[in-house]
N, C-alpha and C positions, 0 to 999 in steps of 0.2 A: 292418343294411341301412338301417333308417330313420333314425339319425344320417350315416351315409353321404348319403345322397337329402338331407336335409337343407343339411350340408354343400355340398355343391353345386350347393343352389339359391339360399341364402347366398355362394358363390363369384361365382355368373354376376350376378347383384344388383350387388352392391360392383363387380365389374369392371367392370359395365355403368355404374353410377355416374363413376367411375374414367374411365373411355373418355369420357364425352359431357360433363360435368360441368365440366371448364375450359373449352369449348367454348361455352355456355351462360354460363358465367359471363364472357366477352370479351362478349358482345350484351346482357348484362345482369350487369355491373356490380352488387353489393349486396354489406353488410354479411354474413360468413358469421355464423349464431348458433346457440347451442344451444338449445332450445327448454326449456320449463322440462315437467318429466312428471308427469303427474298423478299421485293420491298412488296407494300400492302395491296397495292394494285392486282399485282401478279399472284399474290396470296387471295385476293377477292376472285380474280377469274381462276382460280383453280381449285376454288370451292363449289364451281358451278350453283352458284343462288343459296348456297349453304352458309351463310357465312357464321353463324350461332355454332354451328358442328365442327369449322376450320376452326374457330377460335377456342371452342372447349379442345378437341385434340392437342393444338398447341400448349394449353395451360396444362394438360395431365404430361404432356411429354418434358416440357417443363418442372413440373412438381416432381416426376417420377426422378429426372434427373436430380434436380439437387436433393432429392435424398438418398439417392443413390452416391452419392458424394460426401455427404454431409454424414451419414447416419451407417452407411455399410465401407466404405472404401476410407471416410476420415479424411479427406481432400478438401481444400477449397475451391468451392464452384466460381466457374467462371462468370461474374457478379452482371458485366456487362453485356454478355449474350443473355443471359437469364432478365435483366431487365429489358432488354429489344424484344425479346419474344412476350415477354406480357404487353408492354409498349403495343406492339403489332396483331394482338389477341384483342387487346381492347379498341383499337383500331377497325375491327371488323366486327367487334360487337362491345360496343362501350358500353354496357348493361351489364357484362359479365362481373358478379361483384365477387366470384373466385378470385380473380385476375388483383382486384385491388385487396386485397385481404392479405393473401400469401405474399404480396407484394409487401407490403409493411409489413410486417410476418419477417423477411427476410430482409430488407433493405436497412428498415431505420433505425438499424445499431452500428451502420458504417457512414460517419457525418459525409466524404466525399458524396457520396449516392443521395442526400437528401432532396439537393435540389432536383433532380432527375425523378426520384420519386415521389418528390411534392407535383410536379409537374403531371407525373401518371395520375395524382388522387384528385387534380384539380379537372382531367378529363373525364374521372367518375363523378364529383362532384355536379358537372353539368348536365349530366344525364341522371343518374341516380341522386333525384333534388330529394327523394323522401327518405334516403340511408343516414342515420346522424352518426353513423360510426366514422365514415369519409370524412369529415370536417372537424369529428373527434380527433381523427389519426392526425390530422395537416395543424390541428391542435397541439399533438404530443411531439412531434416534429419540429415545430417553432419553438417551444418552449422547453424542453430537453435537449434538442442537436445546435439549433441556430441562435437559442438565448433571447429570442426575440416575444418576449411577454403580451407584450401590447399585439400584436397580428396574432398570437395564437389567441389571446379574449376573442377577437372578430371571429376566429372560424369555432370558438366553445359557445361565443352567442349563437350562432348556428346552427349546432347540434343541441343545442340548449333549447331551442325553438322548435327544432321536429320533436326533440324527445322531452315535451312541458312536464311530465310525471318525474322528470329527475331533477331529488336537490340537490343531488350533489355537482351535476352541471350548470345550476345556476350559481350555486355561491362559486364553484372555481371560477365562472366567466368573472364575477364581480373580482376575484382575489388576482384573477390573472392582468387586467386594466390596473389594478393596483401598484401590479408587481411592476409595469411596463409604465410608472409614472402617468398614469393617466385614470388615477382616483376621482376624477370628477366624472370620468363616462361610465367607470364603476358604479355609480351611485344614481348616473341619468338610467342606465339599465336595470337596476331594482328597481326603482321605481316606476318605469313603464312595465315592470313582469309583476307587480304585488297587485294594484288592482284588478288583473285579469286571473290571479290565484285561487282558485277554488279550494282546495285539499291546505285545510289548516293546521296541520305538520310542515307543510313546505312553505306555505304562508310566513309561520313562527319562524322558519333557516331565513328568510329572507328577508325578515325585519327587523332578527340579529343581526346578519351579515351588512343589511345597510345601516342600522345606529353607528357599527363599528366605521364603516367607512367614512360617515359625517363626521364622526370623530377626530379621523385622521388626517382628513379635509380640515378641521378643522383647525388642529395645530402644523398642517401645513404649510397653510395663511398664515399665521402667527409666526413661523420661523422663518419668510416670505416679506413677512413687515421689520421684525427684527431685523434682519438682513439688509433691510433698506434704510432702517432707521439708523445701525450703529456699523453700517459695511463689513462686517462678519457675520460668521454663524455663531447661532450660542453653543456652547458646549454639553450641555442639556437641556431637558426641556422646561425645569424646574428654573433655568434663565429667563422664559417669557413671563416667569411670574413674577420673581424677583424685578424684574425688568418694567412690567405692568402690562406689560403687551395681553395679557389675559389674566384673569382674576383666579384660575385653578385647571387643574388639566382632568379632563374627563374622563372617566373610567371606561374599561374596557370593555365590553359587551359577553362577553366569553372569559372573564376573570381573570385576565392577565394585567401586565403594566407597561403602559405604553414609553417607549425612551428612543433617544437619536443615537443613529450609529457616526460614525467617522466621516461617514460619505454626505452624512445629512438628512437621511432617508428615515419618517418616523416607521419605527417598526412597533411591535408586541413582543411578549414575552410567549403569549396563548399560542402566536402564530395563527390567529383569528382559527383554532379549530374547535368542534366542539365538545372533544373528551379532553383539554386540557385540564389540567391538575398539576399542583405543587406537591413535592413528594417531600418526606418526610424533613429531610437534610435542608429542605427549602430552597431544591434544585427546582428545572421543571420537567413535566414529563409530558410530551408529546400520544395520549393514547390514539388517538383518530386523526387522520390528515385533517379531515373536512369534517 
């Protein structure tokens, strides 16, 4: 009843806002700003014990602002007061999952800001341990902004773990260890998640996704001993045969063909997804990520 009551007096506020506020601002014209908030202490005692209703207020004076910036005025929001003020919301109530939401929402398309607001999601993450979306985001974050493949596998194991019903966050954690040269903890991870698999749709994603990655373990040793054996790399992979280092190269699990790039790295053609297809011309065609 008293989040209800609450709720609604928060409601009639902001619409009141909302209602008279463009109004007001045609007869007086000004710079809209966010104001900078004092530090969290002085925010705590001036919520008098409130501190879930100090930190929701902050976040809608927050939200209200950058869209008022973003969406009616065409401005860029001042990024850094807008991150102190979630900063200092979740501060006073780390539970608030508004705060971390709209925070990646708006941050993690501007790489300066990432670490600042990896740093915000890993204060949700310790609090909100059963959100897989928090560990998702410090996920797309590492591995879209920072390039760092290998750390984002660790926080997609994570989300992968609250949310056991998704294949699609299993096979990315395995493809994401992959991608972050670290194919073998790819493959230690399927296989500690396949015996515990019940639902034999997701079962079958992840005994694809690990044949593929033994595979690729597999001629990774092999370009590993070559390497040792003749002090270069081979130039492809069809050298460890000729070579003897292995008697045939294995096929791909998702009907691609496996080959070495420049850098050394065995990749696919599939890009281990599983609507890959050759298309007519004998190009390939990428239908499904995953």
């Amino acid at each position: 009843m008293r989040r209800l009551l609450i709720g609604i007096i928060l409601l009639s506020l902001f619409a009141g806002v909302n209602y008279y506020y463009p109004t007001y601002q045609e007869r007086h014209p000004s710079p809209l700003r966010l104001h900078r908030l004092p530090p969290t202490l002085a925010l705590e005692i001036m919520s008098l014990g409130n501190r879930e209703l100090m930190a929701e207020t902050i976040f809608f004076n927050t939200e209200f602002y950058f869209g008022e910036k973003v969406g009616w005025r065409k401005e860029t929001p001042e990024l850094r007061r807008l991150y102190d003020a979630l900063d200092k919301a979740t501060d006073l109530d780390p539970y608030n999952m508004d705060c971390y939401y709209f925070a990646q929402g708006t941050l993690s398309w501007i790489k300066p800001a990432i670490t600042h607001l990896n740093r915000l999601l890993e204060k949700g993450l310790k609090h909100r341990t059963w959100d897989w979306y928090i560990p998702f985001f410090l996920a797309a974050n590492y591995y879209f902004q920072l390039k760092k493949p290998a750390k984002a596998a660790r926080y997609l194991k994570l989300a992968s773990r609250l949310n056991p019903k998704s294949a699609l966050l299993a096979t990315l954690t395995a493809r994401m260890f992959y991608e972050g040269n670290e194919t073998e903890a790819g493959i230690i991870y399927l296989k500690s998640m396949i015996p515990d698999t019940r639902n034999p749709l997701l079962r079958k994603k992840l005994i694809k996704r690990l044949m593929a990655l033994e595979a690729i373990r597999f001629l990774e040793k092999a370009v590993d001993k070559y390497r040792g054996k003749y002090h270069h790399r081979p130039k492809s992979l069809m050298e460890l045969v000729t070579s003897g280092i292995i008697s045939s190269i294995p096929p791909d699990p998702y009907g691609g063909k496996f080959y070495l790039t420049k850098q050394g790295k065995v990749y696919t053609t599939s890009k281990l997804a599983e609507g890959w297809r050759k298309t007519k011309n004998g190009g390939n065609k990428d239908r499904k990520s995953e």
